[in-house]
C-alpha positions in Angstrom: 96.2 113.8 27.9 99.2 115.8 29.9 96.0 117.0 32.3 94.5 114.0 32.8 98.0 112.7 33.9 98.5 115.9 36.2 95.4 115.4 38.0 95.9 111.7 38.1 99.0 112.7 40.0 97.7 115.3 42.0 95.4 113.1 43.3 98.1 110.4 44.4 99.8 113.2 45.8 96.8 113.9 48.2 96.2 110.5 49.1 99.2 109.6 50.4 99.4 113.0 51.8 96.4 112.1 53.6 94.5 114.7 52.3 91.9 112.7 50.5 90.1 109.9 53.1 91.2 111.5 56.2 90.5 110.0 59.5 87.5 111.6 61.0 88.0 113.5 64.1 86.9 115.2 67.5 88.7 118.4 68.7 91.4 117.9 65.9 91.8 114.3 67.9 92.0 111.2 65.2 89.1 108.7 65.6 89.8 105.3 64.5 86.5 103.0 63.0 85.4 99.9 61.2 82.3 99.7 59.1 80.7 96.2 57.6 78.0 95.5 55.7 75.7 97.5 53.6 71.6 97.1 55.0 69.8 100.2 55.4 70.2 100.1 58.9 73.6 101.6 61.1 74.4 100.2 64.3 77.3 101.8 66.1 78.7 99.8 68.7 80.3 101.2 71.7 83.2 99.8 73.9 83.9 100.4 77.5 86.7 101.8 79.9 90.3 101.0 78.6 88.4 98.6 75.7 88.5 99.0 72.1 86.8 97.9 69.2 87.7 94.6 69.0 85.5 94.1 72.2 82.6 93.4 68.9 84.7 90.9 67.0 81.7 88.2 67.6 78.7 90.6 66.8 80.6 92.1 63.5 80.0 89.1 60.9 76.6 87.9 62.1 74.6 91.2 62.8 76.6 92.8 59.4 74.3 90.4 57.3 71.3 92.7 57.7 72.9 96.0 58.7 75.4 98.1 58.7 77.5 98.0 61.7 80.4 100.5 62.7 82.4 99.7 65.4 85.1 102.5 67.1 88.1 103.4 69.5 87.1 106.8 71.6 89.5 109.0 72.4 92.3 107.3 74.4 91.6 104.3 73.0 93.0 101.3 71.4 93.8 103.2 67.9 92.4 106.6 68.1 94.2 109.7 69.2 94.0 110.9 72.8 93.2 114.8 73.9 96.4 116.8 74.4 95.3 117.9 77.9 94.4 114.7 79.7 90.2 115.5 80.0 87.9 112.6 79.4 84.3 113.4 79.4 80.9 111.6 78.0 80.3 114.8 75.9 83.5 113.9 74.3 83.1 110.5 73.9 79.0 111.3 72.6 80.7 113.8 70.4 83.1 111.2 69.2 80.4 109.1 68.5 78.5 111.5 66.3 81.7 112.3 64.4 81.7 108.8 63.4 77.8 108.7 62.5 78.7 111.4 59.9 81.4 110.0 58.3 79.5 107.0 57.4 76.6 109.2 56.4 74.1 107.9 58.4 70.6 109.6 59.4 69.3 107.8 62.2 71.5 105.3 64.0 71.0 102.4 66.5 73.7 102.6 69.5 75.1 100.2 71.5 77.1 100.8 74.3 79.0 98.1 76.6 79.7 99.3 80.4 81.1 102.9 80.3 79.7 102.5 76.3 76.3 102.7 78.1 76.5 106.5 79.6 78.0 107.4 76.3 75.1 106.1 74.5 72.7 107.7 76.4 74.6 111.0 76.5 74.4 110.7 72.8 70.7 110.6 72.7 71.0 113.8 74.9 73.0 115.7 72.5 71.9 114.0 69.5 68.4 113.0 69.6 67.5 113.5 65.9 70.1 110.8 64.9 69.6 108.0 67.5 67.0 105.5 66.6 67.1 103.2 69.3 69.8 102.6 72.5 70.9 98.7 73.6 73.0 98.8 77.4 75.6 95.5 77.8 76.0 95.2 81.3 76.3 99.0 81.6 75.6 101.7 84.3 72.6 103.8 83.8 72.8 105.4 87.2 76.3 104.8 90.1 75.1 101.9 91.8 74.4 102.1 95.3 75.0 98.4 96.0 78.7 98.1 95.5 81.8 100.4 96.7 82.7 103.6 95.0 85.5 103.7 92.7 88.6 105.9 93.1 89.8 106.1 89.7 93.4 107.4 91.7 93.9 103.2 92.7 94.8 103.2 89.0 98.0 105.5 89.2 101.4 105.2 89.9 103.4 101.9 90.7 100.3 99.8 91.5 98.4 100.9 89.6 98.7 98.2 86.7 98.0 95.6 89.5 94.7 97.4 90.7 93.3 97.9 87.4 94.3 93.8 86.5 92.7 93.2 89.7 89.8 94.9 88.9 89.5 93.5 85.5 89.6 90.1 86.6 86.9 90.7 88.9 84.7 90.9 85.6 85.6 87.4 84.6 82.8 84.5 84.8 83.2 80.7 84.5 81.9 80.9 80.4 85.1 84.1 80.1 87.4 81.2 78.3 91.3 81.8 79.3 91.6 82.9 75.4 88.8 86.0 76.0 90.8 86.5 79.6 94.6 87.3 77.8 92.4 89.3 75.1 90.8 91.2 77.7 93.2 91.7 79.8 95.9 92.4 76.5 93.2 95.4 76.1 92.4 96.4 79.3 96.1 96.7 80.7 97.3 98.0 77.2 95.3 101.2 77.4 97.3 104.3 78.8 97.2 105.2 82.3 96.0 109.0 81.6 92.8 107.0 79.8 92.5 104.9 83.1 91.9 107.2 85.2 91.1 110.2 83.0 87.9 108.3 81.8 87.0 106.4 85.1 86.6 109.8 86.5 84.5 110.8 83.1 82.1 108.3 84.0 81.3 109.2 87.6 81.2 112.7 87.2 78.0 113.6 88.7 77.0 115.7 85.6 76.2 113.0 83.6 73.6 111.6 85.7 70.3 113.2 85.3 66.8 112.6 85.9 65.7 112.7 82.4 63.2 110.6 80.6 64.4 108.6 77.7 61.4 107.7 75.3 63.4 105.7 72.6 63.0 101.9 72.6 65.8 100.8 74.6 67.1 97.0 75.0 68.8 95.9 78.1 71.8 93.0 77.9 73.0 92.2 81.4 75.0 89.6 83.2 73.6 87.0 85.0 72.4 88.8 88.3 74.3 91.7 87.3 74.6 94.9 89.8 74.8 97.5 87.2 71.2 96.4 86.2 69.4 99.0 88.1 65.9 97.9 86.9 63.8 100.5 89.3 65.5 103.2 87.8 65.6 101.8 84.3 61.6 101.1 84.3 61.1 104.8 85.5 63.6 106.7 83.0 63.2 103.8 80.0 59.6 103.5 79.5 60.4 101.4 76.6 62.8 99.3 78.1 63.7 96.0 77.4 65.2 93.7 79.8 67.0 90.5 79.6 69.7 88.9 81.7 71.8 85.4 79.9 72.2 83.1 82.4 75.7 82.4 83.2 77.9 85.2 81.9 79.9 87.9 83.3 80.7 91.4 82.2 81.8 90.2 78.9 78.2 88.5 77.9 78.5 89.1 74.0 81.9 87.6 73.7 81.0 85.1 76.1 77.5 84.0 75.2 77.5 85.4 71.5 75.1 83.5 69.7 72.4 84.2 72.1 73.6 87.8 72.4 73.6 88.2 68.9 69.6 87.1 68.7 68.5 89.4 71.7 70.0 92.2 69.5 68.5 90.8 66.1 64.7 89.8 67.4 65.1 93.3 69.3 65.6 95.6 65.8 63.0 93.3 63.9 60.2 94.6 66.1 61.6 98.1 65.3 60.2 100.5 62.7 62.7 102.9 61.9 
């Protein structure tokens, strides 16, 4: 009886000491997640630049009645841990990713990946390609677009900064983003540290991560209403198995804006799937 109530102890001991269910992490960096749901299926979904995981609040409870889903914060972002020197990279976030996929113990995973979520996704399927089942892009960037100016992720330092990046957010906004999903957004978007602003703006368009590989996995495209990140030449060359679909009057923020009919795409998409 006294070593039952050691151990019993012991154990307490280690919990609150954080010892026993630990957060997962990447370079000893904390990652923060959410699972739901319990079908055989995982989808991991995949925020964007100076997002979190509460960009998925409106795919969580519908898609969680027939799979699993896991939603995150990569490093710098909303609740997870940031790297002590200052580099962003899409091997990181990819890596981040995968340290997620096994915690939850997944084999083969479906990933999402809104905006910068999109390179991350497909970097994953680079590093990862025995675990990723199938890729979905939300009004992401598959290649830098040659139809609108280039970034310089710099704009988003110093005293302006904060006004550049709310400027840029805004930009994003449609006439279905209700002034609710704009403060959200915008509580996100502006809440996220500067170092993450600029340190993963410049992870995005670093010329490494765009190669001219061919991607073989079924992939579904989510855009905007006649987005310019939709590069479908490009896609239709390097995503054979693509999948393309635009909702008619959204913005960048299509699956908080337009969920139900997100939520379907995504749904009627994994059904024709055999994992």
């Amino acid at each position: 009886m006294k070593r039952e109530r050691f151990l019993f102890a012991w154990i307490c001991i280690l919990a609150v000491c954080g010892v026993l269910n630990a957060e997962p992490t990447v370079d000893g960096i904390p990652l923060h997640f959410s699972m739901h749901g319990k079908g055989p299926q995982t989808i991991i979904l995949v925020h964007g630049w100076t997002c979190d995981e509460t960009t998925w609040e409106a795919q969580v409870a519908p898609l969680s009645k027939g799979y699993r889903v896991v939603t995150l914060d990569l490093p710098g972002h909303g609740k997870s841990g940031s790297p002590k020197d200052g580099t962003f990279s899409m091997d990181l976030f990819a890596r981040a990713v995968e340290a997620i996929r096994s915690e939850v113990k997944a084999d083969r995973v479906i990933v999402a990946g809104h905006s910068m979520g999109t390179p991350v996704v497909i970097q994953y399927a680079r590093l990862y390609p025995q675990h990723t089942a199938a890729l979905i892009f939300v009004d992401g960037l598959v290649f830098p677009p040659t139809n609108l100016p280039p970034v310089n992720p710099q704009q988003f330092a110093g005293p302006e900064g904060r006004k550049a990046r709310e400027n840029m957010v805004r930009g994003m906004f449609s006439s279905s983003t209700t002034p609710a999903m704009q403060t959200h957004i915008l509580s996100m978007m502006l809440g996220a540290p500067e170092a993450t602003a600029l340190g993963a703006m410049k992870a995005t368009f670093d010329g490494s991560n765009w190669k001219d590989d061919v991607t073989n996995l079924p992939v579904l495209g989510i855009y905007a209403d006649h987005s310019r990140l939709g590069d479908r030449d490009y896609m239709k060359t390097h995503y054979p198995k693509l999948q393309y679909v635009e909702i008619p009057n959204t913005g960048h923020f299509l699956m908080m804006e337009k969920p139900d009919e997100f939520n379907q795409l995504v749904s009627d998409f994994l059904k024709k799937q055999s994992f």
